[in-house]
N, C-alpha and C positions, 0 to 999 in steps of 0.2 A: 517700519517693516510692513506697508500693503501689499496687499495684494495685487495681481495682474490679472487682466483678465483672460492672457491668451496662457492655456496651461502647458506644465512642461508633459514629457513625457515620463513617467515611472516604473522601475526593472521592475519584475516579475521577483528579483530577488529580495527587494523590501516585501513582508507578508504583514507589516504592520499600518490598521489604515489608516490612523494620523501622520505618522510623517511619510506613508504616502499619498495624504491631502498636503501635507507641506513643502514636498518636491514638486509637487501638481501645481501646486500656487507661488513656488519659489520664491519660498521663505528658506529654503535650503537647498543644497545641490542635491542629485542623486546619487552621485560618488561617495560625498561625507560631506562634513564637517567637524573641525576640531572640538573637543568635548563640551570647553568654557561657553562656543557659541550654540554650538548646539542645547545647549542647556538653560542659555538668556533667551533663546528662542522658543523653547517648548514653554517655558515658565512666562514669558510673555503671553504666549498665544493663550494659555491658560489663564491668564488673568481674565482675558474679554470674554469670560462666561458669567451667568448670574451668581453676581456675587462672588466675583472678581475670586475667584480660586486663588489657592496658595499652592501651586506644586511643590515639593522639599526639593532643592537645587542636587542636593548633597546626594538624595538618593538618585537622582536621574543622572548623576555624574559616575556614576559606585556601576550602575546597569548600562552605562554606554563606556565604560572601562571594557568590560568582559562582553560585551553584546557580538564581536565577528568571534570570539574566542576566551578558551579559561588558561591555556599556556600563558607562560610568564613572555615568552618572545610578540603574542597576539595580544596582550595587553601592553608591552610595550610600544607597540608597534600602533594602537590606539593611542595612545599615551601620549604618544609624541607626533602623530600623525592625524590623526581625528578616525571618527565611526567611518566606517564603510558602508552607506546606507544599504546600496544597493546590493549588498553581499551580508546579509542579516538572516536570510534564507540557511534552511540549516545549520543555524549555528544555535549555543544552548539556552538558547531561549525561545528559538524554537517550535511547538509545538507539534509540529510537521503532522497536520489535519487534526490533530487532538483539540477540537473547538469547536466554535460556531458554525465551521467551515462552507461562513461566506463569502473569502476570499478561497480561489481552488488554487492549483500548485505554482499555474503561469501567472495568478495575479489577479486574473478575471472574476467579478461577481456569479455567484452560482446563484440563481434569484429562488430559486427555491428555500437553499437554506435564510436564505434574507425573510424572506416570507415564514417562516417557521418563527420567528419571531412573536407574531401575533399569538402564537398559543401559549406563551408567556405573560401575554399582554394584557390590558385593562386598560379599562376607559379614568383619564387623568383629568383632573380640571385643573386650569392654568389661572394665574392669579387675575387673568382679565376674565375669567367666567369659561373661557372656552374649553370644550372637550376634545383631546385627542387622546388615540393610544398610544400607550406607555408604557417602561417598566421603571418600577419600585427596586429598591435595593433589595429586597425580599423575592423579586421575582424577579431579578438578574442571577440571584444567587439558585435559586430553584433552576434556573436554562443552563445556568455552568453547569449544576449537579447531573443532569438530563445529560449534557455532551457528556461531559467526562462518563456518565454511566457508559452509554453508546459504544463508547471507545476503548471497551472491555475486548482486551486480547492485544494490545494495543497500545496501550497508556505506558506512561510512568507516574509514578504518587507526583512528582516535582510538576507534572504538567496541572495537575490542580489548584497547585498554590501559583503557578504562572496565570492561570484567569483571574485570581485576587488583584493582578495586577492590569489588568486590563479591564474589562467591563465598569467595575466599582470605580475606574480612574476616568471614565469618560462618563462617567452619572456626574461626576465631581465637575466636570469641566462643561461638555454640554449641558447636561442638566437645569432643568425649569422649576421653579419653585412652584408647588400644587399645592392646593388645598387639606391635601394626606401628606406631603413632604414629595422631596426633590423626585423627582423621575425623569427619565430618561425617552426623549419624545422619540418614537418610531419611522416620523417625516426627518428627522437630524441625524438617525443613522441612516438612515436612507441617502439622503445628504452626503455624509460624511463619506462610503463606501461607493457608492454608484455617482456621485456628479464630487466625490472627491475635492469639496468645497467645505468650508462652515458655514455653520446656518445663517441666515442676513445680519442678525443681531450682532451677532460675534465681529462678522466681517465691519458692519458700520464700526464697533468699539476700534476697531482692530486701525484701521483707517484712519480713525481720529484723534489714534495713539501716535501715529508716525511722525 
C-alpha cells in the first residue's frame, strides 16, 4: 500500500485529518470503504510510526460501525456497505468546531488555529540530539482542556472524551521518541493537516512495506 505522489482530492465532509491524508494519498477512496479494509489499513499505516504502534483493530472496527450514524438501519448499512468517508461530517462523532479547529467547516486549514499550537508547545530533543517543538502527552492534554474550556456554551461533556481519541492517538502513531518521552513534532502535524502527507519516515516505512 504506497503511496502516490499525484494526491486525490478530499470532501470537505471528512473533518478527520488522517484519513483525510489517506484519501489524499489513496490509501482509501473518499466515498468509503468496507470496515475490515478500512481497519487493515489504518492499523498498517500505524505500524510505520516509531515503534511500530499497535492500533486495537477491534476498537477501530466498533467506531467505523457508528461513525455515519448510531440508528440500527446506519449501522447496518455500515455493516454491510463500508464507512462513508466523505459523509463523517456531522455525524456523532463529530465534534462540529468543538477542538482545535484547525480544520474549518469546508475542510480548509485555518492557519491561525494551527499556529496556536506553539503555546502549547516546547522545545523537544529527538533521539539524534536535535531540537524541535513539540507536544508531550501533558501538554496535548492541557490544548484539549484549553479548546474544550473555549467551547463553553457550546459543548457537549461526550466531546471531551472524543479529543482522548484523537490527539493522544496521533502522539501514538506520529510520535518521536525524546529524550523526556514521546512527543508529538509540530513540523508532522503541519505535515499531516496542510501538505496532507506523512512525515518522510513513515512514508519510506510505508513503501518498503508494500
Amino acid at each position: 500500500m504506497a503511496t502516490r505522489p499525484d494526491k486525490a482530492p478530499v470532501s470537505a465532509g471528512n473533518p478527520c485529518p488522517f484519513l483525510r491524508m489517506m484519501v489524499a494519498q489513496k490509501m482509501v477512496a473518499d466515498a468509503g470503504a468496507p470496515i475490515g479494509e478500512l481497519t487493515a489499513s489504518i492499523v498498517k499505516v500505524a505500524r510505520t510510526g516509531d515503534g511500530s504502534p499497535q492500533l486495537p483493530g477491534a476498537a477501530i472496527r466498533a467506531i467505523a460501525l457508528i461513525a455515519n450514524g448510531l440508528s440500527p438501519l446506519q449501522m447496518a448499512r455500515n455493516a454491510s456497505g463500508g464507512v462513508r468517508i466523505s459523509e463523517l461530517r456531522n455525524g456523532p462523532l463529530d465534534k462540529k468546531g468543538v477542538g482545535s479547529g484547525i480544520l474549518d467547516a469546508s475542510g480548509e486549514v485555518v492557519d491561525a488555529q494551527l499556529a496556536r499550537l506553539e503555546e502549547f508547545a516546547s522545545d523537544k530533543t529527538n533521539a539524534d540530539g536535535h531540537t524541535e517543538k513539540g507536544l508531550s502527552l501533558a501538554e496535548l492534554k492541557r490544548m484539549m482542556d484549553a479548546n474544550f474550556e473555549r467551547a463553553k456554551g457550546r459543548r457537549r461533556t461526550l466531546d471531551r472524551k472524543l479529543m482522548d481519541g484523537e490527539w493522544p492517538v496521533l502522539l501514538q502513531v506520529l510520535g518521536k521518541p525524546g529524550k523526556k518521552g514521546r512527543y508529538l513534532s509540530l513540523d508532522d502535524v503541519r505535515t499531516l493537516f496542510v501538505e496532507q502527507r506523512l512525515p518522510a519516515r513513515m512514508t519510506k516505512r510505508l513503501k518498503a512495506s508494500a
